[in-house]
C-alpha positions as CSV (number, residue, x, y, z in Angstrom):
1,X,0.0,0.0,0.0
2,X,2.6,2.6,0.8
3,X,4.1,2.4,-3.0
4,X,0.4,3.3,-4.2
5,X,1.4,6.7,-4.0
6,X,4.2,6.5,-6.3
7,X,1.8,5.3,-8.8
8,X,0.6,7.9,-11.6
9,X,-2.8,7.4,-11.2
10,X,-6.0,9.5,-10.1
11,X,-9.1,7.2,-9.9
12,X,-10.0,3.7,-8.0
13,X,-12.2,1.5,-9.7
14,X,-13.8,-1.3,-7.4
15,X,-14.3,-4.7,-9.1
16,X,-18.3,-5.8,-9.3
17,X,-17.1,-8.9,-7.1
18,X,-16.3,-6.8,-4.3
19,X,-19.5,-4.9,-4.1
20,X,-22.5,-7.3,-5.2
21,X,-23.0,-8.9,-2.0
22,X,-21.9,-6.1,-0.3
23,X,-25.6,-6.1,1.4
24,X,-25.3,-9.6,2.8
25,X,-21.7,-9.6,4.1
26,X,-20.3,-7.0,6.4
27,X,-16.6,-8.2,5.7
28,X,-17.0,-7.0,1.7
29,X,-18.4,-3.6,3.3
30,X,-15.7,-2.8,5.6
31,X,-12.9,-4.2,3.1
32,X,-14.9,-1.6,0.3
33,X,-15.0,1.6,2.7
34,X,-11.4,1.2,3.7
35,X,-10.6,1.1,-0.4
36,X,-12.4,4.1,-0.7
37,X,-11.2,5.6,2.4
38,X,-7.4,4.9,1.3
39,X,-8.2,6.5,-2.2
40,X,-9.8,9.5,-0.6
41,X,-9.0,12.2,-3.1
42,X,-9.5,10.0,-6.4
43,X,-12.2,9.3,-7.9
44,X,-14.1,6.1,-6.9
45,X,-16.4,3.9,-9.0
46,X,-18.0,0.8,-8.6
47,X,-18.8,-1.9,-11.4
48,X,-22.2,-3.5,-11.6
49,X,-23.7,-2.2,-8.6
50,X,-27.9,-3.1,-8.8
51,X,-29.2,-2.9,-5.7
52,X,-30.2,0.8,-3.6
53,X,-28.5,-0.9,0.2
54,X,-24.8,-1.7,-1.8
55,X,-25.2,2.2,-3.3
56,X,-25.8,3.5,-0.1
């Protein structure tokens, strides 16, 4: 993780396997806001995302 920040890049994009179950399993929810808390000034988006409670 500490070498991220050597890397030229400006956006996160968070893999539709991470977040699809993200309702049901509180272990892919914290892993996902801790992604998205590390990349806190890129941009963040998430693939395949259906359901209002994984949005949220």
């Amino acid at each position: 993780m500490r070498d991220l920040k050597l890397l030229p890049f400006d956006g996160l994009k968070i893999d539709c396997s991470l977040v699809e179950f993200m309702d049901q399993d509180n272990e892919q929810v914290v892993l996902v806001k801790a992604m998205i808390a590390r990349a806190h000034n890129l941009k963040v988006a998430a693939e395949d995302v259906a359901r209002a409670p994984v949005v949220d």
